[in-house]
mmCIF file as Biopython writes it, N, C-alpha, C and O atoms, coordinates in Angstrom:
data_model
#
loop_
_atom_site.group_PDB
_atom_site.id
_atom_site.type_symbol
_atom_site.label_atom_id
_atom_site.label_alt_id
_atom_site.label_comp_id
_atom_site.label_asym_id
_atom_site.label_entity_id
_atom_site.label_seq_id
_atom_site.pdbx_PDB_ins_code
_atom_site.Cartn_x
_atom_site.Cartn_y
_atom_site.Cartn_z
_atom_site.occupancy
_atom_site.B_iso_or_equiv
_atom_site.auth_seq_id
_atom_site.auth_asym_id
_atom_site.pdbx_PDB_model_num
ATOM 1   N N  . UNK A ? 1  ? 34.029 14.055  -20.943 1.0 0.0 1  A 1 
ATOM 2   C CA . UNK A ? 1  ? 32.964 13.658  -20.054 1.0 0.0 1  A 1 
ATOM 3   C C  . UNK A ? 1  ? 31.835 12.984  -20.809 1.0 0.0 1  A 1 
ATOM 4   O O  . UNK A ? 1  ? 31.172 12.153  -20.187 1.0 0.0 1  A 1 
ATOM 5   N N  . UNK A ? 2  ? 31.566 13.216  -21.952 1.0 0.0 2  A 1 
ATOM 6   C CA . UNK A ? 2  ? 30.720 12.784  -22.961 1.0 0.0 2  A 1 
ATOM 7   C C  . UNK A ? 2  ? 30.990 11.476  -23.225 1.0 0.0 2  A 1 
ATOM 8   O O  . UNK A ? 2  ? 30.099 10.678  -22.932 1.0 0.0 2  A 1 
ATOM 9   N N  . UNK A ? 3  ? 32.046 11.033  -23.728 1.0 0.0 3  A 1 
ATOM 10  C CA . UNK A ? 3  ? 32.332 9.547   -24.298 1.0 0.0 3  A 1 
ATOM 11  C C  . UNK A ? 3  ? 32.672 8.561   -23.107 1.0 0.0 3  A 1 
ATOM 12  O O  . UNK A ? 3  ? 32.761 7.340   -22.977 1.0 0.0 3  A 1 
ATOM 13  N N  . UNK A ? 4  ? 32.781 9.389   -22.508 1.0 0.0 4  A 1 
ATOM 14  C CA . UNK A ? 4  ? 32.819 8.586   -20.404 1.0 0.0 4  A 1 
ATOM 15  C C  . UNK A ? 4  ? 31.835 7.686   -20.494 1.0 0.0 4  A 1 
ATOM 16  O O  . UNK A ? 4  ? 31.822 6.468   -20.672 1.0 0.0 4  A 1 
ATOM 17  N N  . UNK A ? 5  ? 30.596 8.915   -20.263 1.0 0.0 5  A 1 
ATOM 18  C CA . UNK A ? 5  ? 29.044 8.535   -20.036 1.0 0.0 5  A 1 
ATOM 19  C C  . UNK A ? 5  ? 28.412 7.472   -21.426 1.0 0.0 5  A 1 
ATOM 20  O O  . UNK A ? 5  ? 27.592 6.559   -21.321 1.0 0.0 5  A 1 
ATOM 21  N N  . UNK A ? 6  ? 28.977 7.869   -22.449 1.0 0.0 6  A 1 
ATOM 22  C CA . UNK A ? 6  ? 28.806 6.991   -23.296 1.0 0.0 6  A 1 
ATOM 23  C C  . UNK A ? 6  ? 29.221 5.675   -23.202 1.0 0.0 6  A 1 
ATOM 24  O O  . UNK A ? 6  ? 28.510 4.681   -23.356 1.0 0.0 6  A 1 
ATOM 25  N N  . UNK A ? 7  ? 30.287 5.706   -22.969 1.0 0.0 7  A 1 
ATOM 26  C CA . UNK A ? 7  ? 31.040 3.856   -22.745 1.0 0.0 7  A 1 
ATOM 27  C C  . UNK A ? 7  ? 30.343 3.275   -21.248 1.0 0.0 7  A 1 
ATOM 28  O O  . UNK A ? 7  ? 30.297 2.049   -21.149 1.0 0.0 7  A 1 
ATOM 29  N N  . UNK A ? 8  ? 29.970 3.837   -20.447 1.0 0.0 8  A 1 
ATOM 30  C CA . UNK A ? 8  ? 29.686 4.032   -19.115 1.0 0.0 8  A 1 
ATOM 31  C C  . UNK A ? 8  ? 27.932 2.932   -19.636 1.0 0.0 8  A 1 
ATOM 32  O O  . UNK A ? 8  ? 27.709 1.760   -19.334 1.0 0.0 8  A 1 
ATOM 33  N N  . UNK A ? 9  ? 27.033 3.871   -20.440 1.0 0.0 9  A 1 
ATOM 34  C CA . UNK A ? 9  ? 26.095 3.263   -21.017 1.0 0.0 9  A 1 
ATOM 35  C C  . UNK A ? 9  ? 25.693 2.426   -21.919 1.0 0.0 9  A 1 
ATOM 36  O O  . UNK A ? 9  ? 24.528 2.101   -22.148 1.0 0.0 9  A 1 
ATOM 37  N N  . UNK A ? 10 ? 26.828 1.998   -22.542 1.0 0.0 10 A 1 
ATOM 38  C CA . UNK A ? 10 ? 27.127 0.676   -23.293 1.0 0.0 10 A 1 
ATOM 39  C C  . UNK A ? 10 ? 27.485 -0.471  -22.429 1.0 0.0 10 A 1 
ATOM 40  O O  . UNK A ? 10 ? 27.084 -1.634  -22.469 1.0 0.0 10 A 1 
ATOM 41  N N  . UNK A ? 11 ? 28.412 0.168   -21.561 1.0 0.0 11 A 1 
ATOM 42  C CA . UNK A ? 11 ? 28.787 -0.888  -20.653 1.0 0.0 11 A 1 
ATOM 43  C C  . UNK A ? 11 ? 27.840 -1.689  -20.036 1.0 0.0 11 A 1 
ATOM 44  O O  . UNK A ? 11 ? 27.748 -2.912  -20.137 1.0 0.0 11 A 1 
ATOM 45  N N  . UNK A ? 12 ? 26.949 -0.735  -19.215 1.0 0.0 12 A 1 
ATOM 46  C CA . UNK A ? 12 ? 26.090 -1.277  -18.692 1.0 0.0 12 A 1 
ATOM 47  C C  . UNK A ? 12 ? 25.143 -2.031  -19.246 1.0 0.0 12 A 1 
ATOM 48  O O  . UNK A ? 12 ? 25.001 -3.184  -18.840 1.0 0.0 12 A 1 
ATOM 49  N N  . UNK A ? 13 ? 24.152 -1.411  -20.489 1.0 0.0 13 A 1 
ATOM 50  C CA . UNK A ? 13 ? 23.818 -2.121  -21.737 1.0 0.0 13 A 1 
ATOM 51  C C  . UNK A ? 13 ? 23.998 -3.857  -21.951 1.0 0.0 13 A 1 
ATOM 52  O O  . UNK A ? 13 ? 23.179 -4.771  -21.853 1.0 0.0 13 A 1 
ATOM 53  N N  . UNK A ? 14 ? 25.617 -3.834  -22.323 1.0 0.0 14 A 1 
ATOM 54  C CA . UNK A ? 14 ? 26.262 -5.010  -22.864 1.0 0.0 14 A 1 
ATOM 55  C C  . UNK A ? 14 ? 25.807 -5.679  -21.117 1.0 0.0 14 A 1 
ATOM 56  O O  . UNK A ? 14 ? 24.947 -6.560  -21.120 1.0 0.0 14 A 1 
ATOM 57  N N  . UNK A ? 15 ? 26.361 -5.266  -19.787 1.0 0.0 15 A 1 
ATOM 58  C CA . UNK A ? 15 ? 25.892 -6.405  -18.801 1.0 0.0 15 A 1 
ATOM 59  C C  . UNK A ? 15 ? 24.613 -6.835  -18.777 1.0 0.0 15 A 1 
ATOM 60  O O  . UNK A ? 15 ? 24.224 -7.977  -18.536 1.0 0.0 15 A 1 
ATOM 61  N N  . UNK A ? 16 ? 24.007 -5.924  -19.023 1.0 0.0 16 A 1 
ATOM 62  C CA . UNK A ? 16 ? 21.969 -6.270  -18.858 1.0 0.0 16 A 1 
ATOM 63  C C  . UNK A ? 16 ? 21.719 -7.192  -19.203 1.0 0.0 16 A 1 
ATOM 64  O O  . UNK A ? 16 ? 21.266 -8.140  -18.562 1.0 0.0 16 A 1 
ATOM 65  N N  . UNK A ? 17 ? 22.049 -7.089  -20.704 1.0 0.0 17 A 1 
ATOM 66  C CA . UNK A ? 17 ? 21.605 -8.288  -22.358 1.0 0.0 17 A 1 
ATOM 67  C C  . UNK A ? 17 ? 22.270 -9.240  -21.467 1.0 0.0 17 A 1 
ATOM 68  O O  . UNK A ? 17 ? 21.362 -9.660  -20.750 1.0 0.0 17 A 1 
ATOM 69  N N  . UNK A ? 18 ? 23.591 -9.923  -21.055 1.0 0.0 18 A 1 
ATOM 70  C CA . UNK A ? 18 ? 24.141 -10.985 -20.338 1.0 0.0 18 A 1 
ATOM 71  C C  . UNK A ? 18 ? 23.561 -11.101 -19.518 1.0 0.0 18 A 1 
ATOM 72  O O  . UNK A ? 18 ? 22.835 -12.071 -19.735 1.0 0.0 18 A 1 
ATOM 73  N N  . UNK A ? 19 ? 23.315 -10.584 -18.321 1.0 0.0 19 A 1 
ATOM 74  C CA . UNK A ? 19 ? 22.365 -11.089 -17.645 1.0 0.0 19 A 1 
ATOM 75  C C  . UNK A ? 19 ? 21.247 -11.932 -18.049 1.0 0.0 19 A 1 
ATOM 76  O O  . UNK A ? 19 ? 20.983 -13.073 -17.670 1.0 0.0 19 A 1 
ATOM 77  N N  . UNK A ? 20 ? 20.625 -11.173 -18.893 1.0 0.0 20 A 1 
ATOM 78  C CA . UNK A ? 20 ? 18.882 -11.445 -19.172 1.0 0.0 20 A 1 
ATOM 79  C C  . UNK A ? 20 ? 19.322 -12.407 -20.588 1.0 0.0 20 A 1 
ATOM 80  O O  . UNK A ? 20 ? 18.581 -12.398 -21.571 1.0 0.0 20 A 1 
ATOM 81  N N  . UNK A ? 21 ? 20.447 -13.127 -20.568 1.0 0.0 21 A 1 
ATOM 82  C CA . UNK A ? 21 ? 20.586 -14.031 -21.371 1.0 0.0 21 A 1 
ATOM 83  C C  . UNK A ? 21 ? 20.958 -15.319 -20.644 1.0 0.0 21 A 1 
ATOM 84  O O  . UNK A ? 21 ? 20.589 -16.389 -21.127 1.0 0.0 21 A 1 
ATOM 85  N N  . UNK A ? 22 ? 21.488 -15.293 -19.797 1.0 0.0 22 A 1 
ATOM 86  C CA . UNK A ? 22 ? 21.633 -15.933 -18.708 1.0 0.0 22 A 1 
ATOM 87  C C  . UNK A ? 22 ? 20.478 -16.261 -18.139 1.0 0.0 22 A 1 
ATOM 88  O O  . UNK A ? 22 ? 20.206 -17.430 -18.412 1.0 0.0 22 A 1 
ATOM 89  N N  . UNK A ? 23 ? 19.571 -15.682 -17.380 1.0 0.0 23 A 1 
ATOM 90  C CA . UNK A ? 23 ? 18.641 -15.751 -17.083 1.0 0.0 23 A 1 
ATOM 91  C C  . UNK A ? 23 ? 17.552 -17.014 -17.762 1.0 0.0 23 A 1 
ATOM 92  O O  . UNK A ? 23 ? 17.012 -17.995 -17.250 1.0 0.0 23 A 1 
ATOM 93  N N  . UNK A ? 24 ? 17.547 -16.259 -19.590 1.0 0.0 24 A 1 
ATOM 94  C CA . UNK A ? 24 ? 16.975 -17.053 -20.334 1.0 0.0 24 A 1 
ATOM 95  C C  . UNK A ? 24 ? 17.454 -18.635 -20.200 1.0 0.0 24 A 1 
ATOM 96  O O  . UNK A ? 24 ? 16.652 -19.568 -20.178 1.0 0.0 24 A 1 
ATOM 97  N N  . UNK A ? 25 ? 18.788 -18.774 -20.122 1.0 0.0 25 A 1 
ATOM 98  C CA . UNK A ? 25 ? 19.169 -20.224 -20.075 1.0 0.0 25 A 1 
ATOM 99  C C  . UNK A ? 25 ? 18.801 -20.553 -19.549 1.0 0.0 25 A 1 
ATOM 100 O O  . UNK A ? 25 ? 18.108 -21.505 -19.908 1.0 0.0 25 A 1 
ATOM 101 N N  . UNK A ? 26 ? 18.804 -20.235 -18.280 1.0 0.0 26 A 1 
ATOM 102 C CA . UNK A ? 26 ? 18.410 -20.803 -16.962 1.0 0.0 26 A 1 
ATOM 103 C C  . UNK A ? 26 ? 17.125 -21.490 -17.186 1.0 0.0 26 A 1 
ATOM 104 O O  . UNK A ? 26 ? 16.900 -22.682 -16.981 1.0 0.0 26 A 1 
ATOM 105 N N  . UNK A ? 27 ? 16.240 -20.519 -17.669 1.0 0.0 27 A 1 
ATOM 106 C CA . UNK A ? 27 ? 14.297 -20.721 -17.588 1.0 0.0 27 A 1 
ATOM 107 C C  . UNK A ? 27 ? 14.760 -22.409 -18.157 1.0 0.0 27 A 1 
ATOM 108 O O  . UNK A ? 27 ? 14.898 -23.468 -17.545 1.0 0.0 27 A 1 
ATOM 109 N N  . UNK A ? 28 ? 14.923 -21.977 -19.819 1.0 0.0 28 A 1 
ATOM 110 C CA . UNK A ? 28 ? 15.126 -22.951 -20.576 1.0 0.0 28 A 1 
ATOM 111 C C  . UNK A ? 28 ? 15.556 -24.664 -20.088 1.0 0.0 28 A 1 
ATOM 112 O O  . UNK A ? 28 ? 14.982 -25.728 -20.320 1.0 0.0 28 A 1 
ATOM 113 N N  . UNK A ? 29 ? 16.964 -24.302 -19.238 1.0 0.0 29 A 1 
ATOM 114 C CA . UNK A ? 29 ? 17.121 -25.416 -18.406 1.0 0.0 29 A 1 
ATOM 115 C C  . UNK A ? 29 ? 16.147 -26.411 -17.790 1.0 0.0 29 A 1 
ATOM 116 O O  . UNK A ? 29 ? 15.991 -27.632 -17.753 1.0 0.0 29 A 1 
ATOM 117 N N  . UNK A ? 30 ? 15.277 -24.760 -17.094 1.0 0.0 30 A 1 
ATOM 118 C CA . UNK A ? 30 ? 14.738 -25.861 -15.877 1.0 0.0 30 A 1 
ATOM 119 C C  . UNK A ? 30 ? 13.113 -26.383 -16.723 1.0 0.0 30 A 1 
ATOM 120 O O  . UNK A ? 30 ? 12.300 -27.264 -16.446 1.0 0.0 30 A 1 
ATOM 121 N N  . UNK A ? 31 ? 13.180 -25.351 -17.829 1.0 0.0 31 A 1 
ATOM 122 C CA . UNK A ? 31 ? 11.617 -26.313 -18.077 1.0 0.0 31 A 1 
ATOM 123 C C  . UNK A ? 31 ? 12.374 -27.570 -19.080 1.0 0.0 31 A 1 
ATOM 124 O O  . UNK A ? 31 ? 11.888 -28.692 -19.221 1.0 0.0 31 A 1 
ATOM 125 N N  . UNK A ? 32 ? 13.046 -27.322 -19.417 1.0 0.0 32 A 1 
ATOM 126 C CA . UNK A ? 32 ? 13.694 -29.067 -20.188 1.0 0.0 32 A 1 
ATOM 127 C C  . UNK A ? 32 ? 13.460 -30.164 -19.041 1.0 0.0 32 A 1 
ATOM 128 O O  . UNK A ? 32 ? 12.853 -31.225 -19.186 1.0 0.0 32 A 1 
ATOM 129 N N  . UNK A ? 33 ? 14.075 -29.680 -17.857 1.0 0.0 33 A 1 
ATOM 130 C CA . UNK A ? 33 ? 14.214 -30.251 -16.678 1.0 0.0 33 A 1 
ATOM 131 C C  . UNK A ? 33 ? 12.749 -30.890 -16.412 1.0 0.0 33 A 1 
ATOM 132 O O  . UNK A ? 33 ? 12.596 -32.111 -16.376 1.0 0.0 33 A 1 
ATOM 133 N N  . UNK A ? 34 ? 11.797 -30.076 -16.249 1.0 0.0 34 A 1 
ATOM 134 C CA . UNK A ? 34 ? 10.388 -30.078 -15.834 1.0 0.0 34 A 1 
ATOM 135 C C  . UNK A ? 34 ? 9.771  -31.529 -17.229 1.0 0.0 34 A 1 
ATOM 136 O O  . UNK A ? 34 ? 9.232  -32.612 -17.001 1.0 0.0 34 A 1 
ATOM 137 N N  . UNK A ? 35 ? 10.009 -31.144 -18.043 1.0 0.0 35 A 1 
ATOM 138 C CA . UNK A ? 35 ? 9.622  -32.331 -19.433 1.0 0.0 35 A 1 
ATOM 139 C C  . UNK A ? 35 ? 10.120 -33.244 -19.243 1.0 0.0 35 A 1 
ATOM 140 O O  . UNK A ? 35 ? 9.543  -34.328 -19.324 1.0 0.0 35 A 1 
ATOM 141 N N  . UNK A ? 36 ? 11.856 -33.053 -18.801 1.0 0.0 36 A 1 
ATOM 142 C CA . UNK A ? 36 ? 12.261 -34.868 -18.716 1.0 0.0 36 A 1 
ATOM 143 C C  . UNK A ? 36 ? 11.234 -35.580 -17.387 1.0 0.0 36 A 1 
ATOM 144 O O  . UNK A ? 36 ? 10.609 -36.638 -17.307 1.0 0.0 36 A 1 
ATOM 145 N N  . UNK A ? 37 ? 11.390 -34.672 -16.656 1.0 0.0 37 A 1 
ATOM 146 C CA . UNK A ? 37 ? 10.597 -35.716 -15.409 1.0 0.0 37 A 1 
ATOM 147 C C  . UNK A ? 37 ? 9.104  -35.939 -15.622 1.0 0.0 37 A 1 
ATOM 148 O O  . UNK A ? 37 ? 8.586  -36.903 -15.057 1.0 0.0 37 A 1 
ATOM 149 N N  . UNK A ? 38 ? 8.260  -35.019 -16.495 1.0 0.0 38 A 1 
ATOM 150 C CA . UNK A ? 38 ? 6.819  -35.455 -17.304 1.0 0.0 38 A 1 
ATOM 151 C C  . UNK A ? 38 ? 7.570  -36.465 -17.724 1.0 0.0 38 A 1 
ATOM 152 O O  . UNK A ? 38 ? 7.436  -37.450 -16.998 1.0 0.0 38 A 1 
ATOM 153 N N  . UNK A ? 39 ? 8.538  -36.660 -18.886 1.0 0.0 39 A 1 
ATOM 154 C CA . UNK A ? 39 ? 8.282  -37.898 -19.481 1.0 0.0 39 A 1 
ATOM 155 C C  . UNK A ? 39 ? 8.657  -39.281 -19.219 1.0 0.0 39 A 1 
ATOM 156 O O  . UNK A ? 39 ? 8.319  -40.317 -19.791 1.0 0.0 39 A 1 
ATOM 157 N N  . UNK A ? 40 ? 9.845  -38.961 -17.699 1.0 0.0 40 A 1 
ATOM 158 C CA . UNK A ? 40 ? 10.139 -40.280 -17.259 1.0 0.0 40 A 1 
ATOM 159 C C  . UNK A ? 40 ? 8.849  -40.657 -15.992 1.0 0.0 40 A 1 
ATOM 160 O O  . UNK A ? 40 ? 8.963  -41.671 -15.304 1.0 0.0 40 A 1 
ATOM 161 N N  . UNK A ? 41 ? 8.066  -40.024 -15.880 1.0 0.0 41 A 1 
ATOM 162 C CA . UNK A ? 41 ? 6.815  -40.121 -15.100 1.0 0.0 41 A 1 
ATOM 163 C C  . UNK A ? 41 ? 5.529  -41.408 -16.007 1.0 0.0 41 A 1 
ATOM 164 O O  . UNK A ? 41 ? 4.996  -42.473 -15.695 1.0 0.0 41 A 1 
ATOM 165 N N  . UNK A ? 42 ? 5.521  -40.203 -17.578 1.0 0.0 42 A 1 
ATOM 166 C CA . UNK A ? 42 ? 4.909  -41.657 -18.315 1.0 0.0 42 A 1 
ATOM 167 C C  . UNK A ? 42 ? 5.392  -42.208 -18.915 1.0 0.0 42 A 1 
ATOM 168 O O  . UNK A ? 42 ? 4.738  -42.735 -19.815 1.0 0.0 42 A 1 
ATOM 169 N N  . UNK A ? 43 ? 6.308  -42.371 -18.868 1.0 0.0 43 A 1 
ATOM 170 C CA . UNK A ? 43 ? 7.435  -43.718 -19.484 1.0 0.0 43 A 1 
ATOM 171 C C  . UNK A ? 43 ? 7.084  -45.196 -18.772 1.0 0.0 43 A 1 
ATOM 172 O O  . UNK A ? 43 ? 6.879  -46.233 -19.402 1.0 0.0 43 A 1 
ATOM 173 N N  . UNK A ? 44 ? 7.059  -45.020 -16.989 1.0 0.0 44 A 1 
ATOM 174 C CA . UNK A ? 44 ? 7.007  -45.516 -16.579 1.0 0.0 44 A 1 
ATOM 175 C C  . UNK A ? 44 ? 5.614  -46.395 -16.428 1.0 0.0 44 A 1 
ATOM 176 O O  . UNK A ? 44 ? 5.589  -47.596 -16.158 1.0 0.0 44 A 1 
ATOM 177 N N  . UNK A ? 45 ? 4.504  -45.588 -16.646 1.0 0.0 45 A 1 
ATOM 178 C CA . UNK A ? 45 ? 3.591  -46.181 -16.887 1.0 0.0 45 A 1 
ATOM 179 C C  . UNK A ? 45 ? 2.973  -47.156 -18.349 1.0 0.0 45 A 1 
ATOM 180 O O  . UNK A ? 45 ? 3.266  -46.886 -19.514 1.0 0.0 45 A 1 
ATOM 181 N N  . UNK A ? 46 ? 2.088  -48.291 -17.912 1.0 0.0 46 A 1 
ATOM 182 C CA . UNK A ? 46 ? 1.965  -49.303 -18.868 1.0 0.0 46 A 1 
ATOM 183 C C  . UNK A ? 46 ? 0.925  -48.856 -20.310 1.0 0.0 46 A 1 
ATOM 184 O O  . UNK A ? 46 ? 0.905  -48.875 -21.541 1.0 0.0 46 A 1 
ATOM 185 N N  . UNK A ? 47 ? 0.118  -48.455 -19.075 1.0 0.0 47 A 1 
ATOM 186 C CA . UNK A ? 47 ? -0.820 -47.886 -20.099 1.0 0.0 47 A 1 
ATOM 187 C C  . UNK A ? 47 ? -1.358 -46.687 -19.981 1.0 0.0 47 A 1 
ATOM 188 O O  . UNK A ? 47 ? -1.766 -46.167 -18.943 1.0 0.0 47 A 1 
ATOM 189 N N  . UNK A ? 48 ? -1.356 -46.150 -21.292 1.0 0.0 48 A 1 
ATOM 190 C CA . UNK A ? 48 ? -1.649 -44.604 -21.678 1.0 0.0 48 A 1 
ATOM 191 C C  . UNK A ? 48 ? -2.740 -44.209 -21.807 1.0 0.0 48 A 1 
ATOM 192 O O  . UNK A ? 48 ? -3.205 -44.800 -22.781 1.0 0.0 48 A 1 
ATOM 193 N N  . UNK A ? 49 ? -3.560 -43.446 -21.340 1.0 0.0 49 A 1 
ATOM 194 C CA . UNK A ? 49 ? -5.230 -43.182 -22.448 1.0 0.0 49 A 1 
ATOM 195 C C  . UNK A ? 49 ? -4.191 -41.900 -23.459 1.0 0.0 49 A 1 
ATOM 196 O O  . UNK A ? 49 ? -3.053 -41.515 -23.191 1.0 0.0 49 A 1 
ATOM 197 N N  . UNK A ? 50 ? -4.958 -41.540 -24.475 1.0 0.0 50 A 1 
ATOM 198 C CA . UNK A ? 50 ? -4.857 -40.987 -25.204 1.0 0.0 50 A 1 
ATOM 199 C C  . UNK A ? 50 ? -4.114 -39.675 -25.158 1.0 0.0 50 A 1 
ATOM 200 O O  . UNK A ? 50 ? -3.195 -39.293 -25.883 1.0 0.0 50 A 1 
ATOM 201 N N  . UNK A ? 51 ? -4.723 -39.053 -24.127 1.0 0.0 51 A 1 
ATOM 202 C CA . UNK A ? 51 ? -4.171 -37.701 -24.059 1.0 0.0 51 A 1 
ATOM 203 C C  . UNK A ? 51 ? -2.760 -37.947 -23.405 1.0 0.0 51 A 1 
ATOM 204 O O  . UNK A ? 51 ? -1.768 -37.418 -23.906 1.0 0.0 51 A 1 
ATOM 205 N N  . UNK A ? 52 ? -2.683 -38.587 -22.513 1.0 0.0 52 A 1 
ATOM 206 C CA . UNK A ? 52 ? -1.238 -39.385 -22.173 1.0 0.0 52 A 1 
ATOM 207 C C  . UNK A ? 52 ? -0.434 -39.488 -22.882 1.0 0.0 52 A 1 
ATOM 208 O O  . UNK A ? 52 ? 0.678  -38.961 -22.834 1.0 0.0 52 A 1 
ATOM 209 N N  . UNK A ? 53 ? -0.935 -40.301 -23.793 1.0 0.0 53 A 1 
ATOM 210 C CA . UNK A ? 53 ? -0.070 -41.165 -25.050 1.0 0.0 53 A 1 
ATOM 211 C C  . UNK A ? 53 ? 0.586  -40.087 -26.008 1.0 0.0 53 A 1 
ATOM 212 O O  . UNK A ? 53 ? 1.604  -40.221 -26.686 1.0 0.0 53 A 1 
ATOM 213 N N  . UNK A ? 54 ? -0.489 -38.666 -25.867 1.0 0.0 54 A 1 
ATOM 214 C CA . UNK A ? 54 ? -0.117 -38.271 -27.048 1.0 0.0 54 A 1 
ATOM 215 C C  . UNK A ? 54 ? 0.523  -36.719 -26.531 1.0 0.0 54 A 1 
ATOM 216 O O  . UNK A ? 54 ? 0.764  -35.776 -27.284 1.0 0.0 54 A 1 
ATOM 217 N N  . UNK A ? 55 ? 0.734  -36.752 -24.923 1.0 0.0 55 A 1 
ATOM 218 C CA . UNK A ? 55 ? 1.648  -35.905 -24.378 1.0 0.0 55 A 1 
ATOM 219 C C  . UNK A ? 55 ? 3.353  -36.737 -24.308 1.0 0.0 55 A 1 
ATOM 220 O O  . UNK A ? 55 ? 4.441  -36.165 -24.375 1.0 0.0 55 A 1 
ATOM 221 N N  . UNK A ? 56 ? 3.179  -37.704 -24.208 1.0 0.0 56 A 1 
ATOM 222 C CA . UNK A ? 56 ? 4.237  -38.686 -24.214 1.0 0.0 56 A 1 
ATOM 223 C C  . UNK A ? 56 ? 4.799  -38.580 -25.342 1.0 0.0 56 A 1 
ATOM 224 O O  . UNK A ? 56 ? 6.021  -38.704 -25.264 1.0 0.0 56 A 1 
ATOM 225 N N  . UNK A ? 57 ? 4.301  -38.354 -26.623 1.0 0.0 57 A 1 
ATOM 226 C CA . UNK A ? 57 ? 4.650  -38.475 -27.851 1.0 0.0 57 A 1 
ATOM 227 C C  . UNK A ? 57 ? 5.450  -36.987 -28.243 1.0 0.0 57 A 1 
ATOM 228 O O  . UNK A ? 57 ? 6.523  -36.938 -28.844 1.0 0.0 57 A 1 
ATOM 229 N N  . UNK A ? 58 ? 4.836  -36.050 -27.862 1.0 0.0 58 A 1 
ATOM 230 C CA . UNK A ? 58 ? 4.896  -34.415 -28.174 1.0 0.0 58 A 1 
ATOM 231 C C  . UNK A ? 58 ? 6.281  -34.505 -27.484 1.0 0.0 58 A 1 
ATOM 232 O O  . UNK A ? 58 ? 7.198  -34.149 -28.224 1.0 0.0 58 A 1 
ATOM 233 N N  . UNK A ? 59 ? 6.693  -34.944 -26.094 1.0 0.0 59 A 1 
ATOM 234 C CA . UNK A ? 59 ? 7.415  -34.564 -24.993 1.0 0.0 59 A 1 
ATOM 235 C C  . UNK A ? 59 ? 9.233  -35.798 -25.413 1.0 0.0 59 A 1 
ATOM 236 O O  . UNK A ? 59 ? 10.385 -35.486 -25.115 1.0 0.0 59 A 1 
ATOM 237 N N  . UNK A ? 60 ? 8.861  -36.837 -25.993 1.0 0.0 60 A 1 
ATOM 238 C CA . UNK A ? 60 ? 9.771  -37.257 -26.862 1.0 0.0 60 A 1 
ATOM 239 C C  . UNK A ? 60 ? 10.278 -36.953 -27.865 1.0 0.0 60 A 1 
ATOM 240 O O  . UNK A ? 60 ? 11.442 -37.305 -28.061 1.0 0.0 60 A 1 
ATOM 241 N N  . UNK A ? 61 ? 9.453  -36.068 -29.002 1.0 0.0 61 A 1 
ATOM 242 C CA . UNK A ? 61 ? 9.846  -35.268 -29.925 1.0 0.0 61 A 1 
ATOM 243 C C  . UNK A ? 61 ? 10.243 -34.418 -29.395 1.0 0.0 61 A 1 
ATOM 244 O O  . UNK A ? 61 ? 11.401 -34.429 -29.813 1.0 0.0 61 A 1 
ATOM 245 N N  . UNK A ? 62 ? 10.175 -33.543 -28.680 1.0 0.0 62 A 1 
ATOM 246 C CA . UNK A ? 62 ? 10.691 -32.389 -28.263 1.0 0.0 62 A 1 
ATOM 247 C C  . UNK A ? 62 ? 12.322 -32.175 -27.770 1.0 0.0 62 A 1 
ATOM 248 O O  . UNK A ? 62 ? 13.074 -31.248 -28.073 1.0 0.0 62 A 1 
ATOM 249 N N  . UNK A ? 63 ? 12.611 -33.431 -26.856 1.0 0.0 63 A 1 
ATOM 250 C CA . UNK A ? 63 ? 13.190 -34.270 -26.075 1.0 0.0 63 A 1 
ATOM 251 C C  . UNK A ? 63 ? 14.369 -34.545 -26.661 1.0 0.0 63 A 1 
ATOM 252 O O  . UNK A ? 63 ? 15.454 -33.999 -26.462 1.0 0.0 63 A 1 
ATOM 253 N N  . UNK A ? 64 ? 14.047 -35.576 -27.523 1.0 0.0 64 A 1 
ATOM 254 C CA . UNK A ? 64 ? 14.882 -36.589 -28.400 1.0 0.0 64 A 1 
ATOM 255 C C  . UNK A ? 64 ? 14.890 -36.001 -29.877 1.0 0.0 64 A 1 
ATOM 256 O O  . UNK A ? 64 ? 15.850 -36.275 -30.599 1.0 0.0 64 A 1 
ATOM 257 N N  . UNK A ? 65 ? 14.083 -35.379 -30.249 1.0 0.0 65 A 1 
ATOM 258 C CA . UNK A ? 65 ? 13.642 -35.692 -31.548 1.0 0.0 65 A 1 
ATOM 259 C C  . UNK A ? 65 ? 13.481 -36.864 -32.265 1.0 0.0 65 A 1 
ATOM 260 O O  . UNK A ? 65 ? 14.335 -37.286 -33.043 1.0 0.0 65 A 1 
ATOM 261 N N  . UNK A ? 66 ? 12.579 -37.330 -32.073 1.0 0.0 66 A 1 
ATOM 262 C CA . UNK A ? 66 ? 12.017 -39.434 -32.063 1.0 0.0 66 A 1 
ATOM 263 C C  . UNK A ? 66 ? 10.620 -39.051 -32.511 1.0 0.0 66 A 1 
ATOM 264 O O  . UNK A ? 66 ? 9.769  -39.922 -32.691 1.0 0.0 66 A 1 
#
């Protein structure tokens, strides 16, 4: 009954971590997701002021590594 409850609590254990790793992808996904469309937003534009320019810049490195 002991090593039951034991495998019983590993088991469950090992699903959690998958889950909440899963999960993590997910986040990850969607804020990649969220940056590409920041950066095809100022891509599109001609001209940058600064803080623009230099979110544009951060969000391509990040991106691309460029």
């Amino acid at each position: 009954m002991g090593r039951d409850a034991t495998k019983k609590k590993k088991l469950k254990k090992k699903e959690a971590n998958q889950r909440q790793e899963e999960a993590n992808q997910l986040m990850k996904e969607k804020i990649r997701a969220k940056k590409m469309k920041m950066w095809l937003k100022l891509s599109e534009k001609e001209h940058l002021n600064d803080q623009s320019n230099e979110l544009f810049q951060q969000l391509s490195y990040e991106l691309f590594g460029k």
